[in-house]
C-alpha positions as CSV (number, residue, x, y, z in Angstrom):
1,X,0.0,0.0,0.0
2,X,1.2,3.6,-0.7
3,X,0.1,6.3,1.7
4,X,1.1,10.2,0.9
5,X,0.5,12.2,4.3
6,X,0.2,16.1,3.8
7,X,-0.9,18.8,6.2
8,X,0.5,21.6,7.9
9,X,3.6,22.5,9.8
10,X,3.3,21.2,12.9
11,X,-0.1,19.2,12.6
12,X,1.1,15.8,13.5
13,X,2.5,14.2,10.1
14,X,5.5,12.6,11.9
15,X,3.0,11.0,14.1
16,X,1.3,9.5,11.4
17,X,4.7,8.3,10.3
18,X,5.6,6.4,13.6
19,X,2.0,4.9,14.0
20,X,2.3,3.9,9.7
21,X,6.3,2.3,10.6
22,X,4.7,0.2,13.3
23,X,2.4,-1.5,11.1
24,X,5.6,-2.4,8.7
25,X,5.4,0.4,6.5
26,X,8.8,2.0,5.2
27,X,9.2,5.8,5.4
28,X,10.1,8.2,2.5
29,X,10.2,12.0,3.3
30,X,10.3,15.1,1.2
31,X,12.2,17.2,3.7
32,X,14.8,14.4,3.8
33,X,14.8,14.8,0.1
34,X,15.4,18.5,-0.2
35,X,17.5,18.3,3.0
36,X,20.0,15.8,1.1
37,X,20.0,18.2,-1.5
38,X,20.6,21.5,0.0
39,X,23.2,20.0,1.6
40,X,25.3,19.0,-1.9
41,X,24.7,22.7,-3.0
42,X,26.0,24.0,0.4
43,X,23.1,26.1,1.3
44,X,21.2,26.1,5.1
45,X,18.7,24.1,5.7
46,X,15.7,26.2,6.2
47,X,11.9,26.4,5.4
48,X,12.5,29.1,2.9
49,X,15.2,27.0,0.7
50,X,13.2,23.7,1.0
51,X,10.3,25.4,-0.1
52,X,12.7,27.1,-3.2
53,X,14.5,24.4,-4.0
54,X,11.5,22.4,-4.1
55,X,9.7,25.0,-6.7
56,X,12.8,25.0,-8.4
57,X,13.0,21.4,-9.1
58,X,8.9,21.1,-9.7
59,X,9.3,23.4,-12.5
60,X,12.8,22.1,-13.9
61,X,11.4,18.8,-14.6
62,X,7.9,18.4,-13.6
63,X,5.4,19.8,-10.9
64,X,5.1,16.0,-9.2
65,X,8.8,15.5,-9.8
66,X,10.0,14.9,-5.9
67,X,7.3,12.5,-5.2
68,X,8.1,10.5,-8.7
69,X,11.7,10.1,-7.2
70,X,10.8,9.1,-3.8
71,X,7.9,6.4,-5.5
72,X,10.6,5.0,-8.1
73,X,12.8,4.2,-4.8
74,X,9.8,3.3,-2.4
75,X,8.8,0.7,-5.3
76,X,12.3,-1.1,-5.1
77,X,12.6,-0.6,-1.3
78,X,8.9,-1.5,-0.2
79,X,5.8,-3.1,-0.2
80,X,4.2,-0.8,1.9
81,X,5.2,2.6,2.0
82,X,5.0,6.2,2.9
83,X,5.7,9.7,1.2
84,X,5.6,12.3,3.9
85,X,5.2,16.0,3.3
86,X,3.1,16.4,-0.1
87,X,3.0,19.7,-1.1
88,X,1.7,20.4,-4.7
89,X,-1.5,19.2,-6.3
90,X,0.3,17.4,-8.9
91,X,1.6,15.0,-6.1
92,X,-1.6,14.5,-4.0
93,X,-3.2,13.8,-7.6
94,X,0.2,10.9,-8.7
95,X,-0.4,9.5,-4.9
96,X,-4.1,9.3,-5.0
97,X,-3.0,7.4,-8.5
98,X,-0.8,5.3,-6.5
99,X,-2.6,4.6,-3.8
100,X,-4.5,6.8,-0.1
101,X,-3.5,10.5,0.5
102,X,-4.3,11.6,4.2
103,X,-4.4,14.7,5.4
104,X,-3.5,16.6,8.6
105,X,-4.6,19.3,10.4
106,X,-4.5,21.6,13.8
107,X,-5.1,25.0,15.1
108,X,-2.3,27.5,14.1
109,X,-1.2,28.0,17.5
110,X,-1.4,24.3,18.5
111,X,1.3,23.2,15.3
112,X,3.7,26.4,16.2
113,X,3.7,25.8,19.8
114,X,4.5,22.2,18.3
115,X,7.5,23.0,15.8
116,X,9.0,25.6,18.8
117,X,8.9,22.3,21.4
118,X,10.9,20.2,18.6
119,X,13.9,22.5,18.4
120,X,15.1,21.5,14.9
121,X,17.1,23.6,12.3
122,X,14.4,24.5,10.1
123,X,11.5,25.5,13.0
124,X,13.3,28.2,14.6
125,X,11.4,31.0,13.6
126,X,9.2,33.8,15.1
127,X,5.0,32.7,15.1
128,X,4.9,35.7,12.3
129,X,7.1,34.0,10.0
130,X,5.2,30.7,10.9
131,X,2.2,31.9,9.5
132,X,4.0,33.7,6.8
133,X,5.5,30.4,5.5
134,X,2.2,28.4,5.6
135,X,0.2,31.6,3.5
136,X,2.8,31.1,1.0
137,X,2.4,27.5,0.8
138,X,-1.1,27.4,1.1
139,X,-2.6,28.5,-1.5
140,X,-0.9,29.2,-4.8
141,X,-2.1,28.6,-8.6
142,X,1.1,27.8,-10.4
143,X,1.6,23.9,-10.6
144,X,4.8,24.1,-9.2
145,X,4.5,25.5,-5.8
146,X,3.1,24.6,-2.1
147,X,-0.8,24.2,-2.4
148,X,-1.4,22.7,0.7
149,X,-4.9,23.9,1.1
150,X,-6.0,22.1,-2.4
151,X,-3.5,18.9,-1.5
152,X,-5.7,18.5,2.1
153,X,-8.8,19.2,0.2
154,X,-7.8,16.4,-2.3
155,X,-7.2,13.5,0.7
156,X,-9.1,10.6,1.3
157,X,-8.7,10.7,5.1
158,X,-8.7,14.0,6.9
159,X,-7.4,14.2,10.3
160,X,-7.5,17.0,13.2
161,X,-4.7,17.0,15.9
162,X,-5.9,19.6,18.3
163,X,-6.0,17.1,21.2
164,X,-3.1,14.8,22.9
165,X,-1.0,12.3,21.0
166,X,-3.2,9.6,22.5
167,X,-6.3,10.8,21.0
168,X,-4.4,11.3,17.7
169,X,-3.3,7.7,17.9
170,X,-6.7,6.5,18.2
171,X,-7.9,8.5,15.3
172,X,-5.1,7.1,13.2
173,X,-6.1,3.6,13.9
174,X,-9.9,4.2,13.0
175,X,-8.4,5.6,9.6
176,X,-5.6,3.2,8.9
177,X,-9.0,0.4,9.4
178,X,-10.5,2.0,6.5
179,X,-7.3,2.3,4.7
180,X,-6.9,-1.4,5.0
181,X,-10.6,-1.9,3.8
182,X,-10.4,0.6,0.7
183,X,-6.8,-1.0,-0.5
184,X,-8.1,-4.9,-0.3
């Protein structure tokens, strides 16, 4: 089974990851993708490049391009797998080709205090530049770019994390039962 998680910063997507791994699947991630990548060019590993780099390459070869790398691997590697962070509309649409997109969710505050609790490289910015970053990515009408807002729109499985990881948890296994029933 192929699974595409997308949602916003902060809303739980690595959770859905760790519940996913438990139940054998193998893990592909976009921001290790662009991470890898930034590093060869020698630039910092920030929100603002992965999101560049990412458009760059979308419209360099083609607007579901990151995803089509990670799938050609996560065929090879896999059985069951999962692409985490999809962020254009032409990759929910190639996932939903391949197999269940889910979506996540949360308040605004919620996901930043989130990110600020996780301390990593790329979410140490103010809560302005927070929200900044997700209007940008949000919405946008050139195939290239972020379009988070259409990619949770497009899942099969929406989630909200506004609660306690337990509660998440439980939400994931009532979803991941209908995953398991839609992909037999």
């Amino acid at each position: 089974m192929i699974v595409g998680i997308t949602g916003t910063l902060g809303a739980g997507k690595g959770t859905i990851v760790e519940f996913l791994k438990q139940e054998g699947f193998k893990h592909f991630s976009v921001r290790e993708y662009l991470n890898a990548e930034l590093k060869s060019r020698d630039l910092p590993l920030n929100r603002d490049n992965q999101a560049n780099l990412a458009n760059e390459l979308r419209t360099e070869h083609s607007p579901s391009f990151i995803v089509e790398q990670l799938l050609e691997k996560a065929k090879v590697e896999a059985k069951d797998v999962i692409i985490e962070s999809i962020r254009s509309v032409a990759e929910a649409k190639l996932i939903k080709k391949e197999g269940i997109l889910l979506a996540i969710d949360a308040d605004s505050k919620i996901r930043y205090a989130r990110i600020t609790e996780r301390k990593t490289e790329t979410d140490k910015i103010s809560y302005e530049k927070f929200l900044e970053q997700e209007k940008r990515e949000m919405f946008s009408t050139n195939p290239h770019e972020q379009n988070l807002g259409e990619c949770i729109k497009m899942a099969d499985f929406v989630l909200e994390n506004n609660e306690t990881i337990e509660v998440l948890n439980e939400k994931i296994g009532k979803v991941y039962e209908k995953m398991l029933l839609k992909n037999s």
